[in-house]
KELUMSE-491549 format. One line per field, with one value per atom (N, C-alpha, C, O): x, y, z; residue in one letter; residue number from 1; chain. Coordinates in pm, whole numbers. Example, Ala and Ser with C-alpha at 12.3 -4.5 7.8 and 13.67 -1.06 7.14 Angstrom:
BEGIN
xx	(1319 | 1230 | 1320 | 1424 | 1285 | 1367 | 1290 | 1341)
yy	(-569 | -450 | -330 | -332 | -225 | -106 | 3 | 114)
zz	(780 | 780 | 780 | 846 | 708 | 714 | 787 | 804)
drenfi	(A | A | A | A | S | S | S | S)
dotor	(1 | 1 | 1 | 1 | 2 | 2 | 2 | 2)
voba	(A | A | A | A | A | A | A | A)
***
This chain:
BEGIN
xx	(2470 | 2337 | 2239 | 2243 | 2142 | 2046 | 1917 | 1872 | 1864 | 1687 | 1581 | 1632 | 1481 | 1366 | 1301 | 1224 | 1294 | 1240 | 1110 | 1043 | 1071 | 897 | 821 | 811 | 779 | 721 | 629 | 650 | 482 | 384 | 344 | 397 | 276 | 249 | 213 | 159 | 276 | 194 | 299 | 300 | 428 | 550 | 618 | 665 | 640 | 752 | 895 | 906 | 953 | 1075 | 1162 | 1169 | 1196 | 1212 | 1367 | 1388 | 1472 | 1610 | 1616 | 1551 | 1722 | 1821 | 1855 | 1890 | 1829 | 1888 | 1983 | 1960 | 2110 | 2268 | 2265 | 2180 | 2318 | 2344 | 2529 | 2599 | 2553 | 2713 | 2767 | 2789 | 2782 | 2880 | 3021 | 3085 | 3115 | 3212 | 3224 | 3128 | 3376 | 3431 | 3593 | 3644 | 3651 | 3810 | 3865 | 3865 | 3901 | 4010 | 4150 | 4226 | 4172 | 4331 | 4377 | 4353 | 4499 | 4518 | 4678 | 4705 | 4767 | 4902 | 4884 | 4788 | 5015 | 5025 | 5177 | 5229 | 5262 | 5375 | 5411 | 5331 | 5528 | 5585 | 5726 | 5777 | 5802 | 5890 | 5959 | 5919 | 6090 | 6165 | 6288 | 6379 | 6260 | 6420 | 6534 | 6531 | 6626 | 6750 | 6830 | 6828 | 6899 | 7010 | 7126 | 7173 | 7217 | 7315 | 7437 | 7470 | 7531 | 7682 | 7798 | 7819 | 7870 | 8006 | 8138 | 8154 | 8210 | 8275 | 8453 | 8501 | 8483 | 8611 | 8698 | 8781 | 8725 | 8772 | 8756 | 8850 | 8642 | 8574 | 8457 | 8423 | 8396 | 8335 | 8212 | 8223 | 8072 | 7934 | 7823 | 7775 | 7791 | 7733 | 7556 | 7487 | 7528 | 7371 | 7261 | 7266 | 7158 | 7134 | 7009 | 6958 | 6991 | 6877 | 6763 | 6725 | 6705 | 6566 | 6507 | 6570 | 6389 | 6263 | 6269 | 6337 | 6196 | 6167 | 6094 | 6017 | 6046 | 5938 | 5999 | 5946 | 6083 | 6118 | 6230 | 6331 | 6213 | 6280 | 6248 | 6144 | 6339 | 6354 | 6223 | 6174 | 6192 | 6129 | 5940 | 5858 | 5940 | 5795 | 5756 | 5817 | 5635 | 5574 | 5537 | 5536 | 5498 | 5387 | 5339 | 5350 | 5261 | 5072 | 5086 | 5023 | 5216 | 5216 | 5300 | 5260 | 5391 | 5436 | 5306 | 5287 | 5231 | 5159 | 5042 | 5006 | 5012 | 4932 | 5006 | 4954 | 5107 | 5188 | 5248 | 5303 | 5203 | 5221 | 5106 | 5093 | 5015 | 4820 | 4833 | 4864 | 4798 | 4768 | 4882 | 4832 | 4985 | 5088 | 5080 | 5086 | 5065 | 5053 | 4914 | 4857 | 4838 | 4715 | 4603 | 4499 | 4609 | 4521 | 4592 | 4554 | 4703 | 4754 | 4799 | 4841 | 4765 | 4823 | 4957 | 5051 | 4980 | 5086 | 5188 | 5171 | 5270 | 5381 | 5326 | 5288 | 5326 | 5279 | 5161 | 5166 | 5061 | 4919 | 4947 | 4910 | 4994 | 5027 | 5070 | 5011 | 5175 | 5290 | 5125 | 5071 | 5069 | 4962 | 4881 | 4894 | 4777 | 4734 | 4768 | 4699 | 4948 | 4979 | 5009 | 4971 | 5043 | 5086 | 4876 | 4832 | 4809 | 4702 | 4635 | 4522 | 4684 | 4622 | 4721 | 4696 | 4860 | 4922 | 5050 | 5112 | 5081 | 5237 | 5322 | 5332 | 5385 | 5532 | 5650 | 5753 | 5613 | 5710 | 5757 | 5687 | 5852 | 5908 | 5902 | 5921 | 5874 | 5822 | 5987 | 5970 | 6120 | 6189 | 6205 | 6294 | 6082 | 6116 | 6005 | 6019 | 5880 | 5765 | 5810 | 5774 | 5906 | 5982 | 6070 | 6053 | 6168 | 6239 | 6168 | 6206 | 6030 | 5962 | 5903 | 5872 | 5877 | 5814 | 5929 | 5893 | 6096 | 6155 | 6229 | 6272 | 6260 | 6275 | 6200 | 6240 | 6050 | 5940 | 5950 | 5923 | 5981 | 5964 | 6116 | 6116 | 6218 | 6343 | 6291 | 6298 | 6247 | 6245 | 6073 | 6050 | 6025 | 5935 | 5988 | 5978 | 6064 | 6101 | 6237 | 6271 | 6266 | 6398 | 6246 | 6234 | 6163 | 6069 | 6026 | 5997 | 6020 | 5947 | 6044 | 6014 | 6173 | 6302 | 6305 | 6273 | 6352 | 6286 | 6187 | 6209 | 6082 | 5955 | 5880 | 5816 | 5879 | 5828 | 5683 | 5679 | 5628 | 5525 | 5570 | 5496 | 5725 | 5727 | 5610 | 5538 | 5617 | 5587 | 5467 | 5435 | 5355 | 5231 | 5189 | 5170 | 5148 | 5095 | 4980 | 4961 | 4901 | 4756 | 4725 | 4618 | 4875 | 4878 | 4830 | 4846)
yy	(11885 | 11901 | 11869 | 11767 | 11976 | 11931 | 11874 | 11876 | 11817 | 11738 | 11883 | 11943 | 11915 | 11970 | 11905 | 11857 | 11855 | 11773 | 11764 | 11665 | 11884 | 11926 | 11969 | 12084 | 11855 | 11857 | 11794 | 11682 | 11812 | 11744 | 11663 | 11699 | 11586 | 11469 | 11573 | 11684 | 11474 | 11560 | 11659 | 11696 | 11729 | 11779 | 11741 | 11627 | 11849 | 11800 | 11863 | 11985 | 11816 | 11835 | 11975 | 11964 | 12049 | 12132 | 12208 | 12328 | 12098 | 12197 | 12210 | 12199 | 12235 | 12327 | 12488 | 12550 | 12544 | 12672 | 12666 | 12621 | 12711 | 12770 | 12831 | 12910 | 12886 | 12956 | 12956 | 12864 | 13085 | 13072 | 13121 | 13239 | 13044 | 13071 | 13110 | 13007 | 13235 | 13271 | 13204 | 13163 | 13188 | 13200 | 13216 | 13204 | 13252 | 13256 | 13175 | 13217 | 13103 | 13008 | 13078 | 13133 | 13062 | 13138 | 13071 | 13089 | 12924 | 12850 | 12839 | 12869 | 12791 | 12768 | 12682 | 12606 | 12697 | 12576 | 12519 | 12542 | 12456 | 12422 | 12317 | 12224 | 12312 | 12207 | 12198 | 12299 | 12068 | 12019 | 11975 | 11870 | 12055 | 12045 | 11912 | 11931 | 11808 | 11755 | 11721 | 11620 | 11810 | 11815 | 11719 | 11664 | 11676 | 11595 | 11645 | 11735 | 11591 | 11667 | 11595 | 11551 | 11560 | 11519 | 11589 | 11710 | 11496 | 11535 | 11508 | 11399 | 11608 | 11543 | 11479 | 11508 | 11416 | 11348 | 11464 | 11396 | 11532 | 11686 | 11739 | 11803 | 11735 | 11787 | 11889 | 11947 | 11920 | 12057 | 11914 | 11792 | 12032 | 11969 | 11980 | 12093 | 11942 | 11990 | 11990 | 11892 | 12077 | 12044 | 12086 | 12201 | 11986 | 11974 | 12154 | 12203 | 12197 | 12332 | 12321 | 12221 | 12440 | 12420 | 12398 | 12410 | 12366 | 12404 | 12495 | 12588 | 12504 | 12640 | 12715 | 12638 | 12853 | 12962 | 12942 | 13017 | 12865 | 12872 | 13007 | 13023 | 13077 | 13209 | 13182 | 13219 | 13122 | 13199 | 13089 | 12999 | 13108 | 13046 | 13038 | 12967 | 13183 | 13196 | 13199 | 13263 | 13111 | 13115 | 13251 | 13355 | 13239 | 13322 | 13395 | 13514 | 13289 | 13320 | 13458 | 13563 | 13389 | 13446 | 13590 | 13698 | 13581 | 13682 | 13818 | 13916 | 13799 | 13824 | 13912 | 14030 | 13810 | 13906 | 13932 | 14010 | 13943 | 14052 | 14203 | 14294 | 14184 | 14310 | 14363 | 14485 | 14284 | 14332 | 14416 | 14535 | 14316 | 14376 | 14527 | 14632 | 14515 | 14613 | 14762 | 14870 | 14731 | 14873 | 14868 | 14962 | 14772 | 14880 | 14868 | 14930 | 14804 | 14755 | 14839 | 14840 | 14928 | 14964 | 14944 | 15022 | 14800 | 14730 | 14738 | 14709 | 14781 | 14801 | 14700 | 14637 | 14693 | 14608 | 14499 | 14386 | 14526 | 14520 | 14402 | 14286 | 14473 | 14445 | 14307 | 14201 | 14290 | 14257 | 14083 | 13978 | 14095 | 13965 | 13905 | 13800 | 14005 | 13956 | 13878 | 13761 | 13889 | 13844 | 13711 | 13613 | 13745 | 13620 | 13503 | 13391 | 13504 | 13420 | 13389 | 13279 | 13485 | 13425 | 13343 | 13308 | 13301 | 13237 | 13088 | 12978 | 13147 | 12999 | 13005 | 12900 | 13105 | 13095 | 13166 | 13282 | 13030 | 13119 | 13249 | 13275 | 13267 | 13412 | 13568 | 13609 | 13599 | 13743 | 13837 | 13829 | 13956 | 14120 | 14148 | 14199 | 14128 | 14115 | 13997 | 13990 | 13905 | 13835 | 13879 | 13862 | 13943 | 14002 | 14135 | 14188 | 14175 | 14349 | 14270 | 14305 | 14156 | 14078 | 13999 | 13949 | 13987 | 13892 | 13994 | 13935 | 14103 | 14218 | 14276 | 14328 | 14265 | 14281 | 14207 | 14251 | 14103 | 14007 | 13969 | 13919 | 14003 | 13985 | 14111 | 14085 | 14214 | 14311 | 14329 | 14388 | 14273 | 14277 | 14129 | 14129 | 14023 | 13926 | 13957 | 13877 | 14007 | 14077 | 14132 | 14078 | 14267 | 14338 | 14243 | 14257 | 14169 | 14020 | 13967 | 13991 | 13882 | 13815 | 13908 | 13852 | 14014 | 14138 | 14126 | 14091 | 14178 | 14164 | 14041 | 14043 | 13909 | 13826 | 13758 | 13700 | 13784 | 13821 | 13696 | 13636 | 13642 | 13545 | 13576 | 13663 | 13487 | 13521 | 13404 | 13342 | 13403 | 13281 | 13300 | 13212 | 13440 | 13460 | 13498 | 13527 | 13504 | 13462 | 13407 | 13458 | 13274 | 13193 | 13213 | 13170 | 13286 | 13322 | 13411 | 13420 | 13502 | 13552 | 13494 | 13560)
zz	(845 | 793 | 907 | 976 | 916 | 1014 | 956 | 841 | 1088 | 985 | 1061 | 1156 | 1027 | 1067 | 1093 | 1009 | 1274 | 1353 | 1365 | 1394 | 1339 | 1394 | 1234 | 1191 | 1170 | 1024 | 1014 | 1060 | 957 | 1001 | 858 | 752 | 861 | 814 | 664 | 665 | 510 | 376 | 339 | 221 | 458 | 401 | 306 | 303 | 189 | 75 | 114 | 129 | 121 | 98 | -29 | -151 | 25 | -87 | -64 | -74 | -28 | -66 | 93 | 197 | 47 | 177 | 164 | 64 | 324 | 296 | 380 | 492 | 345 | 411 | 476 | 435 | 621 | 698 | 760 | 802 | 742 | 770 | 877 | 905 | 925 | 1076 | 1088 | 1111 | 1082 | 1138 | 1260 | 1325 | 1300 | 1430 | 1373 | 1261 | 1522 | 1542 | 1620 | 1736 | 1610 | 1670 | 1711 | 1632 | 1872 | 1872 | 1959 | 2078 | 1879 | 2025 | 1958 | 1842 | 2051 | 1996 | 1907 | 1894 | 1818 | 1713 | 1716 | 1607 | 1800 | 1836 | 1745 | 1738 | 1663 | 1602 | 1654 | 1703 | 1647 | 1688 | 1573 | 1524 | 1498 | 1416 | 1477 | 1558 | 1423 | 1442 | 1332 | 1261 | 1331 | 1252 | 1259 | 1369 | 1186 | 1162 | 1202 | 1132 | 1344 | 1377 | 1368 | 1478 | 1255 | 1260 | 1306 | 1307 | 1344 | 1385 | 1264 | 1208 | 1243 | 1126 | 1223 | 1332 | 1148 | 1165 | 1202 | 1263 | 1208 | 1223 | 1316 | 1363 | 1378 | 1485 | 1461 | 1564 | 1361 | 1336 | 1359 | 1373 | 1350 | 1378 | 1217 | 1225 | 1143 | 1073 | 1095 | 1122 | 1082 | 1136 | 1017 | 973 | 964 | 881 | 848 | 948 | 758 | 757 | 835 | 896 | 828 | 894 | 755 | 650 | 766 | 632 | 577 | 620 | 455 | 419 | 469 | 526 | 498 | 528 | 708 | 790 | 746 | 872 | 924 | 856 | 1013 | 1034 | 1202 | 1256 | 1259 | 1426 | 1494 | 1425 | 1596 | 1682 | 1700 | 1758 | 1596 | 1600 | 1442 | 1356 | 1421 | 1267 | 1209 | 1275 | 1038 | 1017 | 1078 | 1110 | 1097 | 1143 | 1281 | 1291 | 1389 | 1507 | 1470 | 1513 | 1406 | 1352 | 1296 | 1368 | 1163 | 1115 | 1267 | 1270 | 1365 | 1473 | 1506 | 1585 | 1524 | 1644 | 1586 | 1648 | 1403 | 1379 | 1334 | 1330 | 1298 | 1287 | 1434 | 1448 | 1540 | 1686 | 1735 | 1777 | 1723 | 1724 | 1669 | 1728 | 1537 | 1421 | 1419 | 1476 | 1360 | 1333 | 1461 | 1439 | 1576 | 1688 | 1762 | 1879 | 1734 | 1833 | 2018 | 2103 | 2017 | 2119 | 2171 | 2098 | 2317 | 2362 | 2416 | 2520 | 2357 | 2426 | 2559 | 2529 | 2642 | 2770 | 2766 | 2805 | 2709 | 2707 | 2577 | 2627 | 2451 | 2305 | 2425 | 2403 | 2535 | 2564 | 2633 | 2599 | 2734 | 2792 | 2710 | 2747 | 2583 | 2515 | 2463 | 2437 | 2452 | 2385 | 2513 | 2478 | 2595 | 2719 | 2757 | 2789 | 2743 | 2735 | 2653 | 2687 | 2545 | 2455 | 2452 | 2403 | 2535 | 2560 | 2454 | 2433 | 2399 | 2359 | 2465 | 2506 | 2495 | 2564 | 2518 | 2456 | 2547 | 2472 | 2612 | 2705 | 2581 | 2672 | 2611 | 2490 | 2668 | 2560 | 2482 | 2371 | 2511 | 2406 | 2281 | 2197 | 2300 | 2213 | 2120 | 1999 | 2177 | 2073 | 2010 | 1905 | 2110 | 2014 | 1881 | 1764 | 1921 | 1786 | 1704 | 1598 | 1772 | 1635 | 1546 | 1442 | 1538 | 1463 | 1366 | 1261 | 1406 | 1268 | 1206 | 1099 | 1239 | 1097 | 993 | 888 | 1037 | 974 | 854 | 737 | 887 | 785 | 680 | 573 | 733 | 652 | 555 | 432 | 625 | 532 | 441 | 351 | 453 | 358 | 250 | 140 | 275 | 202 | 77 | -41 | 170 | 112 | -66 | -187 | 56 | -11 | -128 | -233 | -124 | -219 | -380 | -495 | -311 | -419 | -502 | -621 | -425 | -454 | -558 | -664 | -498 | -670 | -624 | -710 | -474 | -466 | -270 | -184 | -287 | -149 | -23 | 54 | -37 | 38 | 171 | 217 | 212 | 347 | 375 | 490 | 236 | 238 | 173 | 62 | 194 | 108 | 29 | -84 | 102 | 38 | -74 | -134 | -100 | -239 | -381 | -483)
drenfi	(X | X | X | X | X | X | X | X | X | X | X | X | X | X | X | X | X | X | X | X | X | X | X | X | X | X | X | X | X | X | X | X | X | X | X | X | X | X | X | X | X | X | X | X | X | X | X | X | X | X | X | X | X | X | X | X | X | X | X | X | X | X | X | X | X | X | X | X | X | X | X | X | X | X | X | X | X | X | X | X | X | X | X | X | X | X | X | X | X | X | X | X | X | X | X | X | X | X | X | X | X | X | X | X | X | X | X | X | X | X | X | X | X | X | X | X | X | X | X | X | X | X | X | X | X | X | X | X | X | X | X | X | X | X | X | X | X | X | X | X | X | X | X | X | X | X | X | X | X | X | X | X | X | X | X | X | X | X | X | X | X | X | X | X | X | X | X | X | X | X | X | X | X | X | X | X | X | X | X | X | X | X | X | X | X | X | X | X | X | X | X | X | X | X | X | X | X | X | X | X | X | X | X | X | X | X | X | X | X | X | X | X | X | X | X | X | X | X | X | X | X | X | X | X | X | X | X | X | X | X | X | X | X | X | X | X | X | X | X | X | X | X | X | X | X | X | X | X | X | X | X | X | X | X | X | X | X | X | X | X | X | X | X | X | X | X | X | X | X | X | X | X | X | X | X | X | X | X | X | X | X | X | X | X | X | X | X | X | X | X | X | X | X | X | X | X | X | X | X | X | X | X | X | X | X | X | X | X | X | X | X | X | X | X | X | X | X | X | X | X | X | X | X | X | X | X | X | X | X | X | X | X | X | X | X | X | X | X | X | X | X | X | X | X | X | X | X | X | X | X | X | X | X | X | X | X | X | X | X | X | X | X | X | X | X | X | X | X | X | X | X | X | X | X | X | X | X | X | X | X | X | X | X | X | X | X | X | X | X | X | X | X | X | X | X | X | X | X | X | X | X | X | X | X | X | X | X | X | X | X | X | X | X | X | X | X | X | X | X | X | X | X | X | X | X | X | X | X | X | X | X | X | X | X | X | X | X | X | X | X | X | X | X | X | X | X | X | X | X | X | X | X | X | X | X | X | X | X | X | X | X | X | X | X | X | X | X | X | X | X | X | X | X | X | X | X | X | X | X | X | X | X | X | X | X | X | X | X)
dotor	(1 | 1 | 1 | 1 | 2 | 2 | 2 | 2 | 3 | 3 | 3 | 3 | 4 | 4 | 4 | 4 | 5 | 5 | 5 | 5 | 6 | 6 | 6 | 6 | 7 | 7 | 7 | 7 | 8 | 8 | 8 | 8 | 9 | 9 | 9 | 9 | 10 | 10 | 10 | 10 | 11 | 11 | 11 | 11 | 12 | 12 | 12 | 12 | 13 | 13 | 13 | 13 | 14 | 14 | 14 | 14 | 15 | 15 | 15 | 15 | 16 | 16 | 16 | 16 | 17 | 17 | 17 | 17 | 18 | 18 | 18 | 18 | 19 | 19 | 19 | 19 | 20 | 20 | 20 | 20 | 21 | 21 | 21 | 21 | 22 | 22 | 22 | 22 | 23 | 23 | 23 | 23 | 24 | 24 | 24 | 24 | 25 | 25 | 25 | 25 | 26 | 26 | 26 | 26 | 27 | 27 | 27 | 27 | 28 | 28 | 28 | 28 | 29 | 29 | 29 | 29 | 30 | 30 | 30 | 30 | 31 | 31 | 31 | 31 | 32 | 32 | 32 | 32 | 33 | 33 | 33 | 33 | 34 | 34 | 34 | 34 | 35 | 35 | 35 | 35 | 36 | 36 | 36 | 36 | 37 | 37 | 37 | 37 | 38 | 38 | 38 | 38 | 39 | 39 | 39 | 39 | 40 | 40 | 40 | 40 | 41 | 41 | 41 | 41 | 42 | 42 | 42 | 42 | 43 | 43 | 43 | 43 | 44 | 44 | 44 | 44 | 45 | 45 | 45 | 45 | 46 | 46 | 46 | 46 | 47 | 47 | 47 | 47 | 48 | 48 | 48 | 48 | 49 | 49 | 49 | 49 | 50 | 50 | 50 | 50 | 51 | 51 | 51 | 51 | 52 | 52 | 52 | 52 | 53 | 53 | 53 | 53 | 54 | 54 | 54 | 54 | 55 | 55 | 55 | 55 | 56 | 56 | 56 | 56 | 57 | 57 | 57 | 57 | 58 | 58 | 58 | 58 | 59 | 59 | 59 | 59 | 60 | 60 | 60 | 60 | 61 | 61 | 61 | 61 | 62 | 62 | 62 | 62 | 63 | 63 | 63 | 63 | 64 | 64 | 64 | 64 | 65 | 65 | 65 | 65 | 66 | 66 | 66 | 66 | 67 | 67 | 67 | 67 | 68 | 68 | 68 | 68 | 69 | 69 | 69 | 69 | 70 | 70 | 70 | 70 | 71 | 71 | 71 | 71 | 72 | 72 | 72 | 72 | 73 | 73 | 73 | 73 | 74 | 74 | 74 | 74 | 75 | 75 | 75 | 75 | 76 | 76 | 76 | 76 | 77 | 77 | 77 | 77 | 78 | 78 | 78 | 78 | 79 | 79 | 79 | 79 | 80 | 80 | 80 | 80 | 81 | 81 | 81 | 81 | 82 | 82 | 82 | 82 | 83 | 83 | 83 | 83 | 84 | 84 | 84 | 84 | 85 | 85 | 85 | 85 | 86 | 86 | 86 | 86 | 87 | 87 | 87 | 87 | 88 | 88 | 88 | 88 | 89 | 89 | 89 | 89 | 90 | 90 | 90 | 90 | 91 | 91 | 91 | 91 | 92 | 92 | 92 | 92 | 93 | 93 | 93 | 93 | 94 | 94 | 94 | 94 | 95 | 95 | 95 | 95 | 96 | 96 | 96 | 96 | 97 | 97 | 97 | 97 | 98 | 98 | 98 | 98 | 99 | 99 | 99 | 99 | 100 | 100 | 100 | 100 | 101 | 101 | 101 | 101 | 102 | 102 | 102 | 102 | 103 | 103 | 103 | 103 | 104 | 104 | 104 | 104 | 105 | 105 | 105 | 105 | 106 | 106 | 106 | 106 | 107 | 107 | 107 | 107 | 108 | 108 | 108 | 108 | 109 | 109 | 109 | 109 | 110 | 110 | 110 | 110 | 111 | 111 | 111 | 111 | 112 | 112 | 112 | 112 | 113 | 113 | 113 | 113 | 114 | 114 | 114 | 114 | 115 | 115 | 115 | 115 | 116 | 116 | 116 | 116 | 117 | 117 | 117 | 117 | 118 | 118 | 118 | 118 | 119 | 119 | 119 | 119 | 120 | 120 | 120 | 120 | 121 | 121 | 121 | 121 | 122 | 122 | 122 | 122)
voba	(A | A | A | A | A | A | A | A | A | A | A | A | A | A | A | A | A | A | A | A | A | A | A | A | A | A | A | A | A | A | A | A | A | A | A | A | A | A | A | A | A | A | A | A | A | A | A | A | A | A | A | A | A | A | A | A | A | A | A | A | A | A | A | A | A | A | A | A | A | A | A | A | A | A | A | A | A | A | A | A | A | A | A | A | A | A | A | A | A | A | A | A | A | A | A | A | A | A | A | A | A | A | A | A | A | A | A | A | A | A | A | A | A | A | A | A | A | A | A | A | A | A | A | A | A | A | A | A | A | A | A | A | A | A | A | A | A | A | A | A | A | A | A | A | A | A | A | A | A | A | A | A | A | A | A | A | A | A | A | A | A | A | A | A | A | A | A | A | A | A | A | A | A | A | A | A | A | A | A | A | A | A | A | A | A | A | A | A | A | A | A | A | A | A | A | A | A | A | A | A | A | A | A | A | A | A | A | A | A | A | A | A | A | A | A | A | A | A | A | A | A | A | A | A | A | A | A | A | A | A | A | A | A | A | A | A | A | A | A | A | A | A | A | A | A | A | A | A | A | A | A | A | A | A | A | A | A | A | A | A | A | A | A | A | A | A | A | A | A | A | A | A | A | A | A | A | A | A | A | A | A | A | A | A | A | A | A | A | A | A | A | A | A | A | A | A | A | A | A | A | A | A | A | A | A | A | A | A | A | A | A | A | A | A | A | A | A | A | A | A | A | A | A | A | A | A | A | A | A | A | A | A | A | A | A | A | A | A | A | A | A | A | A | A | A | A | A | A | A | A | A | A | A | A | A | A | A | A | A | A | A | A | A | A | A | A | A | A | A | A | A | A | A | A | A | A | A | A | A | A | A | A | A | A | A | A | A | A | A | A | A | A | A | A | A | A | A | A | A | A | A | A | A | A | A | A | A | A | A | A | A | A | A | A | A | A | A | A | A | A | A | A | A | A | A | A | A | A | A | A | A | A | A | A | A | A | A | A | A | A | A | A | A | A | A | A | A | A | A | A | A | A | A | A | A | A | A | A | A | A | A | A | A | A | A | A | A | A | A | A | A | A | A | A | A | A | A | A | A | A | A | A | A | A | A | A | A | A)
***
């Protein structure tokens, strides 16, 4: 909330007016999963799940632009890794060609399903 600095003496006060500011924020968002890793008496390893909505190395969100920017921005391969190494996710152009289809098999999964695991905002 701001004050109106420059008001001269005998001013009433009358309300606030709103003004709305957009912006975009595009910075990495890195989390660090640590699993539970046993060894059984046997020798085998059991290692405990990931989370739920977890699929592979890259989230949602990053998923989600890389097929916005891709299909309908028509952004090229090339240009798509540039963007993203610019904004500070590590990633290789075969790993942005494999993050674009698990995303659409586990959609089409999520669809059958009957559930939005993979958008929350439904």
């Amino acid at each position: 909330m701001r004050s109106a600095s420059s008001r001269s003496t005998g001013s009433r006060f009358k309300g606030y007016e709103d003004f709305i500011v957009q912006d975009l924020v595009l910075r990495p968002h890195v989390v660090r999963i640590r699993r539970e890793r046993w060894l059984t008496p046997d020798g085998q390893t059991i290692l405990a799940p990931m989370p739920a909505g977890v699929a592979g190395h890259f989230g949602p969100e990053l998923r989600r632009f890389v097929l916005l920017q891709y299909h309908q921005g028509q952004v090229t391969m090339p240009r798509l890794v540039g963007q993203l190494r610019a904004i500070g996710i590590v990633i290789s152009k075969r790993q942005v060609g494999s993050t674009r289809r698990p995303l659409r098999r586990g959609r089409r999964a999520a669809g059958r399903a009957g559930n939005g695991a993979l958008d929350q905002r439904r």
